[in-house]
Residue frames as a rotation matrix with the C-alpha (Angstrom) as fourth column:
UNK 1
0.276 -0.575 -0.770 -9.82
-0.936 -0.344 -0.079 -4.92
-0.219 0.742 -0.633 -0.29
UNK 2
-0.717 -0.464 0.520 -9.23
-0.373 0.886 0.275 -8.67
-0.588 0.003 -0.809 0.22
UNK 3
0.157 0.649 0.745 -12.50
0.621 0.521 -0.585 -10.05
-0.768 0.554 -0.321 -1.29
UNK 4
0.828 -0.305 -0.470 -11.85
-0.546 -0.249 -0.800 -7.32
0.127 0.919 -0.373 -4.70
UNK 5
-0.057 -0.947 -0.317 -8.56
-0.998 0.052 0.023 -8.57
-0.006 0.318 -0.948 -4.64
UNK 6
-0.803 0.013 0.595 -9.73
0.013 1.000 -0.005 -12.75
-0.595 0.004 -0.803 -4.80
UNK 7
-0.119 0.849 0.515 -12.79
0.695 0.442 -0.568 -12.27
-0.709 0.290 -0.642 -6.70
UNK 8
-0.930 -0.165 0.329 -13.36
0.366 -0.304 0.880 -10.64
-0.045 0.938 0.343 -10.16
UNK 9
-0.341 0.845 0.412 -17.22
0.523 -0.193 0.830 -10.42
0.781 0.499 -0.376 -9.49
UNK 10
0.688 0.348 -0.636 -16.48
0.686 -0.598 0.415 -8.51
-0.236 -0.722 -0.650 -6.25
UNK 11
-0.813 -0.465 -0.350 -13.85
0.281 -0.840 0.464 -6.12
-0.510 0.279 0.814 -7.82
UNK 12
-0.832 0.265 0.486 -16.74
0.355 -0.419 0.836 -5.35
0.426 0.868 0.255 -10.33
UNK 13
0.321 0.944 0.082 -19.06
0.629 -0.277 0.726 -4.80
0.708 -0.182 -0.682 -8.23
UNK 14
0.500 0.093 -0.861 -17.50
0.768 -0.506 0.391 -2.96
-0.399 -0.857 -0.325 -5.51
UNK 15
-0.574 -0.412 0.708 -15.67
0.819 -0.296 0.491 -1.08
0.008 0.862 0.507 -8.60
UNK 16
-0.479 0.555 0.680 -19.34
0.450 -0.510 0.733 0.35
0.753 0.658 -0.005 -9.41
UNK 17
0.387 0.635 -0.669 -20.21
0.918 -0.196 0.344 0.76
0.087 -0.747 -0.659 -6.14
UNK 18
-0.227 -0.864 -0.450 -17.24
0.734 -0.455 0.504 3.25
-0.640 -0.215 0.737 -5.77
UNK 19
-0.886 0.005 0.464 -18.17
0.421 -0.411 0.809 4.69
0.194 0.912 0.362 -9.39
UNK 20
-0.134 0.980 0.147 -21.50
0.787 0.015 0.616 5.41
0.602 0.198 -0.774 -8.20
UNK 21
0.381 -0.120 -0.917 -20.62
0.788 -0.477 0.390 6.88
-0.484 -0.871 -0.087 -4.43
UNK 22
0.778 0.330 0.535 -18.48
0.490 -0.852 -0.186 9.62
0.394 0.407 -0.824 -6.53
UNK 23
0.871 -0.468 0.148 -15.51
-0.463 -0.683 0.565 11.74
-0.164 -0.561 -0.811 -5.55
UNK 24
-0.123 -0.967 0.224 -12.00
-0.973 0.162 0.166 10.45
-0.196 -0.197 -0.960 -4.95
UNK 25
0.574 0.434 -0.694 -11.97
-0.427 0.882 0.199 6.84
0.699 0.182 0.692 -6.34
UNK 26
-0.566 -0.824 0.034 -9.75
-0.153 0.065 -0.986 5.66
0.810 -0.563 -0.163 -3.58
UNK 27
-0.866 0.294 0.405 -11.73
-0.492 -0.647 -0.582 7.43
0.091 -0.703 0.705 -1.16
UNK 28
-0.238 0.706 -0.667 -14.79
-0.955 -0.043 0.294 6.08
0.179 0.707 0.685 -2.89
UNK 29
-0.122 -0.341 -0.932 -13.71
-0.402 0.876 -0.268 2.32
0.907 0.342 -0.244 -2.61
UNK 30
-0.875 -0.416 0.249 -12.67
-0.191 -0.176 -0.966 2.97
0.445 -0.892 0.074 0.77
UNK 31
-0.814 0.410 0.412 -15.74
-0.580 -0.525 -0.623 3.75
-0.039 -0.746 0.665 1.93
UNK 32
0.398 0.883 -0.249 -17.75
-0.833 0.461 0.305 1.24
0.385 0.086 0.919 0.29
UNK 33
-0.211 -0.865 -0.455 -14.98
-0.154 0.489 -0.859 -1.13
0.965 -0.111 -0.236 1.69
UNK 34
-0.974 -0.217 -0.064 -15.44
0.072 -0.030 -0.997 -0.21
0.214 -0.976 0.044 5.28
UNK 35
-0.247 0.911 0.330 -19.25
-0.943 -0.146 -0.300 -0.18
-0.225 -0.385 0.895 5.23
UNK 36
0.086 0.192 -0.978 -19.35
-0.462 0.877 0.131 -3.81
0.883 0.440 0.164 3.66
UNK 37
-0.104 -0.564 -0.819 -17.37
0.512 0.675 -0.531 -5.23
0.852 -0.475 0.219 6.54
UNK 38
-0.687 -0.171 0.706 -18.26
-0.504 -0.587 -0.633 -2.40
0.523 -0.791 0.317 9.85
UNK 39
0.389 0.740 0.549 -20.67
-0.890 0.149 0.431 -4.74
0.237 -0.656 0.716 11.39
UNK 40
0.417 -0.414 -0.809 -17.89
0.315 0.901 -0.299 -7.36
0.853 -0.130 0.506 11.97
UNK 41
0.964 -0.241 0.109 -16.63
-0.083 0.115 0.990 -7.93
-0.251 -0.964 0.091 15.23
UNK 42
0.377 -0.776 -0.506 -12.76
-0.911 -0.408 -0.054 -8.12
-0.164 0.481 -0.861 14.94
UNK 43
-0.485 -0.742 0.463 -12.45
-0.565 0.670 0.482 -11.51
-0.667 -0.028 -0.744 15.33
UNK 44
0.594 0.779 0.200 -14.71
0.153 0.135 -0.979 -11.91
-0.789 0.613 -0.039 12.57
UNK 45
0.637 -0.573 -0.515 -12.42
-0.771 -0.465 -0.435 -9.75
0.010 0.675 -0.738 10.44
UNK 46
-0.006 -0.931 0.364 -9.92
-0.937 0.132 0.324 -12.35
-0.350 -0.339 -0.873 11.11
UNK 47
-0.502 0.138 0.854 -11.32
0.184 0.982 -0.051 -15.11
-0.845 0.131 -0.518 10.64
UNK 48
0.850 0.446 0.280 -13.01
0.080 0.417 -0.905 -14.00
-0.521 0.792 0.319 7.31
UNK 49
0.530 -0.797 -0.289 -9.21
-0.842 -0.535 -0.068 -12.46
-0.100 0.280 -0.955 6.54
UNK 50
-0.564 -0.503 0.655 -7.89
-0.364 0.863 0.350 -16.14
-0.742 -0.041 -0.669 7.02
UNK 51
-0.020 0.475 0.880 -9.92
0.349 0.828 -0.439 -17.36
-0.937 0.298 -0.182 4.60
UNK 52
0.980 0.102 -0.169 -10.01
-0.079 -0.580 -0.811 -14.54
-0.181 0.808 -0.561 1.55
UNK 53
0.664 -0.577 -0.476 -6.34
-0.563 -0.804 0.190 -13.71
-0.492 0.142 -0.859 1.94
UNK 54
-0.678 -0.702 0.216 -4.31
-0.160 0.429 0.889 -16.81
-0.717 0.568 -0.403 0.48
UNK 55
0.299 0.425 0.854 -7.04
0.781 0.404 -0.475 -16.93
-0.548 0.810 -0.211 -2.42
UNK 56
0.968 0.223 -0.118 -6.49
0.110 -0.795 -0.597 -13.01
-0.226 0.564 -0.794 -3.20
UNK 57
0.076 -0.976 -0.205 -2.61
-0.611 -0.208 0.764 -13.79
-0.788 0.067 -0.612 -3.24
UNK 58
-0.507 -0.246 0.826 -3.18
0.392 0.788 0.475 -16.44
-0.768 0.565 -0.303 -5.69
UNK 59
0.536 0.549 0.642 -5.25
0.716 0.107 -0.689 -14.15
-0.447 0.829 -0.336 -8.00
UNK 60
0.925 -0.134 -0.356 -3.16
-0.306 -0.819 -0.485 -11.59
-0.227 0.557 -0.799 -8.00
UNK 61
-0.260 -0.949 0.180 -0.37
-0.313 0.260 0.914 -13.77
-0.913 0.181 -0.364 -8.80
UNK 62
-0.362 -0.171 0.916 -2.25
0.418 0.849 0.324 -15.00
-0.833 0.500 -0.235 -11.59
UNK 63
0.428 0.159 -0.890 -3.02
-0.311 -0.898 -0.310 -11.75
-0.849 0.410 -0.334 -13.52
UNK 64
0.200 -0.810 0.551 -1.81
0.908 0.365 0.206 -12.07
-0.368 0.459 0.809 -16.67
UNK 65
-0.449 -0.848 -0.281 0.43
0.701 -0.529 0.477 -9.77
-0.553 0.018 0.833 -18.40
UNK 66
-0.793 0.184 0.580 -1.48
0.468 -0.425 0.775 -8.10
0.389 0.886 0.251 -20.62
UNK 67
0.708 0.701 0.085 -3.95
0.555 -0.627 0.547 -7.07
0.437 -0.339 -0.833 -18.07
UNK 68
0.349 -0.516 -0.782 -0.95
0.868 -0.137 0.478 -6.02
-0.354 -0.846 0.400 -15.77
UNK 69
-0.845 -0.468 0.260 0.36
0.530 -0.800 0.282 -3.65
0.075 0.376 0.923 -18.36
UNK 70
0.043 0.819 0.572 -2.80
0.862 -0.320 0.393 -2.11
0.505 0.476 -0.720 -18.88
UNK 71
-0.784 -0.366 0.502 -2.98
0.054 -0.845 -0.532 1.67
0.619 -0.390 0.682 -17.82
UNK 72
-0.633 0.608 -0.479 -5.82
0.629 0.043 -0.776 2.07
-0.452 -0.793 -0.410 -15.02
UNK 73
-0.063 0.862 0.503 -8.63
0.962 -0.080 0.259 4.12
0.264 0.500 -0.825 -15.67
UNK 74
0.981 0.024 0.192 -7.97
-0.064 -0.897 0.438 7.15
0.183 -0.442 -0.878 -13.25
UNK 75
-0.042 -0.999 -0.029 -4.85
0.050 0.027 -0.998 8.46
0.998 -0.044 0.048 -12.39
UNK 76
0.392 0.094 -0.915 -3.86
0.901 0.164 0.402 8.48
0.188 -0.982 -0.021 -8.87
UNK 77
0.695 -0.197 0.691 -2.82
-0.365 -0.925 0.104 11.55
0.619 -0.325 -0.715 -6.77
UNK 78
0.400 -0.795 -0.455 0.80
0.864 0.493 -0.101 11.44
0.305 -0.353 0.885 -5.44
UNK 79
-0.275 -0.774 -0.570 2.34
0.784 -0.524 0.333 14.21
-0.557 -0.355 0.751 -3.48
UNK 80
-0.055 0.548 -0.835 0.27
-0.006 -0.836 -0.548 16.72
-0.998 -0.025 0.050 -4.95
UNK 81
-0.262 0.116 -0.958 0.57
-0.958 -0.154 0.244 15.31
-0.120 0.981 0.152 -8.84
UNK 82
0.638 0.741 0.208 -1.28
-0.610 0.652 -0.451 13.16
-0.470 0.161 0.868 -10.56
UNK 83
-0.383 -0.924 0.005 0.05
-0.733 0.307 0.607 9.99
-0.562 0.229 -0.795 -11.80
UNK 84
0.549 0.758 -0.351 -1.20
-0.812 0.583 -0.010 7.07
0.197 0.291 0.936 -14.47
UNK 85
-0.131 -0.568 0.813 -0.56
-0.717 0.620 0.317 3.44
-0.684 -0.541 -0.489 -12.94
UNK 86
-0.486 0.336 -0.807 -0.77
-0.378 0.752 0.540 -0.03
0.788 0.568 -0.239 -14.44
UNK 87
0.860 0.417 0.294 -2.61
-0.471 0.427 0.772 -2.78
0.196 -0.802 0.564 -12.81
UNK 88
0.366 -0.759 -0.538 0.59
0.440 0.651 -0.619 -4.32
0.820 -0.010 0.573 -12.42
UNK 89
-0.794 -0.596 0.120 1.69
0.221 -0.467 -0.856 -1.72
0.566 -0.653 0.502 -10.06
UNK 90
0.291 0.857 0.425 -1.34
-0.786 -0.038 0.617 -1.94
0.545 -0.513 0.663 -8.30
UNK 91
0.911 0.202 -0.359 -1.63
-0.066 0.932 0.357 -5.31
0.406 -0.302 0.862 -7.93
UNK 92
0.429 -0.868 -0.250 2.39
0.447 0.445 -0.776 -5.73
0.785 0.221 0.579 -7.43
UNK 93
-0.294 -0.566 0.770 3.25
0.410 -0.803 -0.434 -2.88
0.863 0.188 0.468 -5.77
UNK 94
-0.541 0.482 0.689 0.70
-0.636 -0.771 0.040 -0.72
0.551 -0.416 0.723 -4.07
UNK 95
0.464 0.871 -0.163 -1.71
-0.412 0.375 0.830 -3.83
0.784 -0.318 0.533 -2.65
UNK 96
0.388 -0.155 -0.909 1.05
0.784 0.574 0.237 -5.46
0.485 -0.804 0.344 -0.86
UNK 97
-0.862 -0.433 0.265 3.09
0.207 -0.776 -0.595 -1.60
0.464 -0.458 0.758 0.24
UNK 98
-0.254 0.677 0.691 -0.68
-0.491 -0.706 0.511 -0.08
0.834 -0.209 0.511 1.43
UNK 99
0.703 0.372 -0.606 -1.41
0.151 0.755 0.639 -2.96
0.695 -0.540 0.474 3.91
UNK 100
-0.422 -0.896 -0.135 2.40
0.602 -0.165 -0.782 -2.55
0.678 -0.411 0.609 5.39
UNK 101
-0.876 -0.054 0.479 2.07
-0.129 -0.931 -0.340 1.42
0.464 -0.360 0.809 6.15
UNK 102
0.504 0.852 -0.143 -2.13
-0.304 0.330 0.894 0.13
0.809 -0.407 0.425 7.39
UNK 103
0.300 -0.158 -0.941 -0.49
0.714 0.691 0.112 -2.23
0.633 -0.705 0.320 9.83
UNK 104
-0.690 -0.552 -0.469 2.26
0.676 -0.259 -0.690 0.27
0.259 -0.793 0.552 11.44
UNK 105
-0.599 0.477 0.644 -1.16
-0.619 -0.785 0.006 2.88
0.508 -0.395 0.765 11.89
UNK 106
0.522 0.814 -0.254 -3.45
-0.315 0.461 0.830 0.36
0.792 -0.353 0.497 13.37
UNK 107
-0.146 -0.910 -0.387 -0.30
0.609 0.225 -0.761 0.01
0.780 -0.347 0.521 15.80
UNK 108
-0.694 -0.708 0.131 -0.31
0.413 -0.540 -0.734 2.84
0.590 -0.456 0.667 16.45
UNK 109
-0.015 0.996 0.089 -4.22
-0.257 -0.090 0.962 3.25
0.966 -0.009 0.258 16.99
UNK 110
0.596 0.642 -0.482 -4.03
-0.078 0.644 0.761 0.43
0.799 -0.416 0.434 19.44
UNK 111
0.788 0.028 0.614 -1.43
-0.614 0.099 0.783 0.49
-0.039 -0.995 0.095 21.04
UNK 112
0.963 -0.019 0.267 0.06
0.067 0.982 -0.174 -2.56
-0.259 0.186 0.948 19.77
UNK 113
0.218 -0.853 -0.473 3.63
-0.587 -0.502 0.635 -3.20
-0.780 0.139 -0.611 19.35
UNK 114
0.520 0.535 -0.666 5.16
-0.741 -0.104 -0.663 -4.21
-0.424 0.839 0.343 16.32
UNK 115
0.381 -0.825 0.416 6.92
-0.060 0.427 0.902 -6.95
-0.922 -0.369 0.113 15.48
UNK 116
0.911 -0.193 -0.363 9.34
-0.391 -0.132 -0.911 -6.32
0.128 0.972 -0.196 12.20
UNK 117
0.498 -0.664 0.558 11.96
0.322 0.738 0.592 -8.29
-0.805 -0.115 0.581 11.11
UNK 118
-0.120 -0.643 -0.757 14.79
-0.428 -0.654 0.624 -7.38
-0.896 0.399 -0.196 8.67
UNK 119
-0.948 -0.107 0.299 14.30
0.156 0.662 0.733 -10.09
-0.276 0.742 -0.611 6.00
UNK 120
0.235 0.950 0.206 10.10
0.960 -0.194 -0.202 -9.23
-0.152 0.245 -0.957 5.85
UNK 121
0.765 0.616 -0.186 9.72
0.571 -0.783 -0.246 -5.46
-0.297 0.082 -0.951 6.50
UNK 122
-0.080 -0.766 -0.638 13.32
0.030 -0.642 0.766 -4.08
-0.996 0.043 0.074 5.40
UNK 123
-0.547 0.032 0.837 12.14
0.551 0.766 0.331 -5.06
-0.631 0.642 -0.436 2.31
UNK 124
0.278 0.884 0.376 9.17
0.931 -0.344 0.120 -3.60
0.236 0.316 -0.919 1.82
UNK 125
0.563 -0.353 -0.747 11.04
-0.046 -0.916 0.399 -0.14
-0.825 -0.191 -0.532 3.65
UNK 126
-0.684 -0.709 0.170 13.74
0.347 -0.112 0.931 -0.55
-0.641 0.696 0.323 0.68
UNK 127
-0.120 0.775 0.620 10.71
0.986 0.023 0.163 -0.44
0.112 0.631 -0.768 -1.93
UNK 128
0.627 0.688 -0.366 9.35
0.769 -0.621 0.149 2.47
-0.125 -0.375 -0.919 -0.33
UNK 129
0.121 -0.697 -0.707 12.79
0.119 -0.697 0.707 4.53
-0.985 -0.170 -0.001 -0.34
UNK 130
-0.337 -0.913 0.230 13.43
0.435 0.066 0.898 3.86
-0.835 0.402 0.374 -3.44
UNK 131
-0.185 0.889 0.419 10.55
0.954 0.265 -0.142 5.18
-0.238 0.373 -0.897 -4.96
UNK 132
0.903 0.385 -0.192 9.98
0.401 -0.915 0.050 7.99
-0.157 -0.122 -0.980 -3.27
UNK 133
-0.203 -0.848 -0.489 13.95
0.257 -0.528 0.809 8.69
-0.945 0.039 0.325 -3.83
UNK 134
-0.651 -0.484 0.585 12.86
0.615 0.116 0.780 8.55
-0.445 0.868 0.222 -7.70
UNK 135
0.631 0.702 0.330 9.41
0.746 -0.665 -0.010 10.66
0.212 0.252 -0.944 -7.51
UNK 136
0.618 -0.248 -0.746 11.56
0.756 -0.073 0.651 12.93
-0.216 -0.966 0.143 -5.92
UNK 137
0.597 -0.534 0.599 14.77
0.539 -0.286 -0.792 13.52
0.594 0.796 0.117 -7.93
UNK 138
0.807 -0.406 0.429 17.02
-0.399 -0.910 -0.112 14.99
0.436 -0.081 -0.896 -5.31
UNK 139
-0.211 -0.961 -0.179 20.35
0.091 0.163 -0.982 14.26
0.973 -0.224 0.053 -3.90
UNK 140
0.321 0.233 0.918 20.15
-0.710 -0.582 0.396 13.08
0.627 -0.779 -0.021 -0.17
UNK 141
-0.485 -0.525 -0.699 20.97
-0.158 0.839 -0.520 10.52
0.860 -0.142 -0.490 2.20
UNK 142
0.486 0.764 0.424 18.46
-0.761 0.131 0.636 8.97
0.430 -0.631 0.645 4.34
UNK 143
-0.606 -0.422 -0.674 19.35
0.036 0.832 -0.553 6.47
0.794 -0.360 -0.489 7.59
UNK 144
0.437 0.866 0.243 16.51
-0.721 0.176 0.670 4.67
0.538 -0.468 0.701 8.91
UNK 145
-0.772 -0.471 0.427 17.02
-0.632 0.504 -0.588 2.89
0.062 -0.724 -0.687 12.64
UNK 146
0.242 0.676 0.696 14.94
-0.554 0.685 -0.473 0.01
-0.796 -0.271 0.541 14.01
UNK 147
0.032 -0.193 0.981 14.53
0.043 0.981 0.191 -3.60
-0.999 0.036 0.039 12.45
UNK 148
0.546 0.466 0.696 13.26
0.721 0.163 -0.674 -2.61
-0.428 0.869 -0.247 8.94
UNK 149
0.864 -0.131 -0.487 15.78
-0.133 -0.991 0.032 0.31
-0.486 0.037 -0.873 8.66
UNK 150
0.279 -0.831 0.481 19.15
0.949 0.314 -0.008 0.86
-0.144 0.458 0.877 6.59
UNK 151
-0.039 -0.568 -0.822 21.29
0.222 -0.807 0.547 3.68
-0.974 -0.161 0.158 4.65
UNK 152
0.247 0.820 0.516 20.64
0.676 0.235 -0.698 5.27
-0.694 0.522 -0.496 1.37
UNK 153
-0.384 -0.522 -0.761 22.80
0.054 -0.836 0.546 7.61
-0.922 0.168 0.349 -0.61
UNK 154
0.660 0.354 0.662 20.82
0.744 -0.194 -0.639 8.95
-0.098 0.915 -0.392 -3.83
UNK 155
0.726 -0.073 0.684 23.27
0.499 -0.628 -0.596 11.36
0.473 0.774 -0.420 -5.62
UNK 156
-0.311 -0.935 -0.173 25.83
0.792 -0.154 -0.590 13.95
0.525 -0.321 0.789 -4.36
UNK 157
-0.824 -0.501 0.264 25.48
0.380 -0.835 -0.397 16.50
0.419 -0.227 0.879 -1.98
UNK 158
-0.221 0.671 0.707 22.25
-0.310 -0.736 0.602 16.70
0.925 -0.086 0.371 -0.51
UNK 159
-0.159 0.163 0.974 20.55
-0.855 -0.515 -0.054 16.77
0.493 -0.841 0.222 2.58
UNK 160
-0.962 -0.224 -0.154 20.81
-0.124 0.866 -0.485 13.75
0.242 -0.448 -0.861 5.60
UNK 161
-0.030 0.814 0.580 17.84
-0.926 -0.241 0.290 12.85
0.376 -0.528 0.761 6.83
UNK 162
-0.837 -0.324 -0.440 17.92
0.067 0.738 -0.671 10.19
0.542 -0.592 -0.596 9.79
UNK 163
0.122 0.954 0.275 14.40
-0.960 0.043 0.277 8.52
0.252 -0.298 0.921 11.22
UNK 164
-0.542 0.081 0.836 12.77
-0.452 0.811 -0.372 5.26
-0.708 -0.580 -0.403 12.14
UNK 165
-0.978 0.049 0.204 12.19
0.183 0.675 0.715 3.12
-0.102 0.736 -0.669 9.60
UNK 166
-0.345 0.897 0.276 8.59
0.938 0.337 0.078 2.58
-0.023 0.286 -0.958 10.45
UNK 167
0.289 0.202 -0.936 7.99
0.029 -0.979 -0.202 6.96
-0.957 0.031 -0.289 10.39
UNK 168
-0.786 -0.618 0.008 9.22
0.176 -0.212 0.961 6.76
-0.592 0.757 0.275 6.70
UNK 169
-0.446 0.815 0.370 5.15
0.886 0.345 0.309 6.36
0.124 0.466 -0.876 5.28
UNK 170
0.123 0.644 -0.755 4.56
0.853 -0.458 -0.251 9.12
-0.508 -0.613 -0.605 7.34
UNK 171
-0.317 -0.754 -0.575 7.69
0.132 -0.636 0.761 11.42
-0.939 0.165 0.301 6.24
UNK 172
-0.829 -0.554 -0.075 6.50
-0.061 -0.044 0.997 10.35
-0.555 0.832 0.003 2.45
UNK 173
0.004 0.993 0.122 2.73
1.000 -0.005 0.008 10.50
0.009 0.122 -0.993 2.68
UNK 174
-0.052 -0.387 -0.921 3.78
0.680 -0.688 0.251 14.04
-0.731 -0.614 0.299 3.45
């Protein structure tokens, strides 16, 4: 997703690859994603990740606006309804939130603990509530513990719900 996201003539091409493969464009992407790159060792991944990743932050900072509004092409599935995005909320939004909720499962994959910090990942956990408080549309009050966690009151009267911060992707992938 790093080399589409720094290069224009690998987003188009791994675009069509996707378009060709068929099915779930997501899925699709995915898959042409993880066969590009499955014969890398990991410290391979790393070291090509050091190199792609401060170019794809600099293209997708340099989008302009008029592409950003644009509406994608497909809509995306959310919680069981379809939605239409911009690239803006791609690019803005979804590239840097999908990596996050990636990190705390490859965590959990490995083992690995995590290290989150209130000023990085509470951030990116605010985002995430506040979203899903607005796909939503109900009254509730959510309090997430651990570094990246806080308190949330959407409306009057509805139901508490109290987790770990980093279980909130899970709770709202749901």
């Amino acid at each position: 997703m790093t080399e589409m996201a720094a290069s224009l003539r690998e987003m188009i091409r791994q675009q069509g690859a996707a378009k060709k493969r068929g099915g779930r464009p997501i899925d699709a992407l995915t898959a042409v994603q993880v066969e590009k790159t499955a014969h890398l060792s990991t410290q391979e991944l790393i070291d090509r990740f050091r190199v792609v990743g401060p170019r794809a932050a600099r293209s997708r900072r340099r989008v302009p606006g008029f592409i950003r509004r644009r509406g994608m092409p497909d809509q995306e599935e959310v919680g069981g309804r379809l939605e239409s995005w911009t690239f803006g909320y791609l690019l803005d939004t979804i590239l840097t939130r999908d990596p996050w909720m990636h990190r705390i499962d490859i965590s959990r994959a490995t083992g690995h603990p995590l290290d989150l910090s209130s000023d990085h990942d509470a951030v990116l956990v605010a985002d995430v509530v506040d979203e899903w408080a607005l796909r939503h549309g109900k009254p509730c009050s959510l309090s997430l513990s651990g570094a990246a966690g806080g308190s949330w009151t959407v409306g009057d009267g509805g139901p508490t719900l109290e987790l770990d911060a980093i279980d909130l992707p899970d709770r709202v992938r749901a």
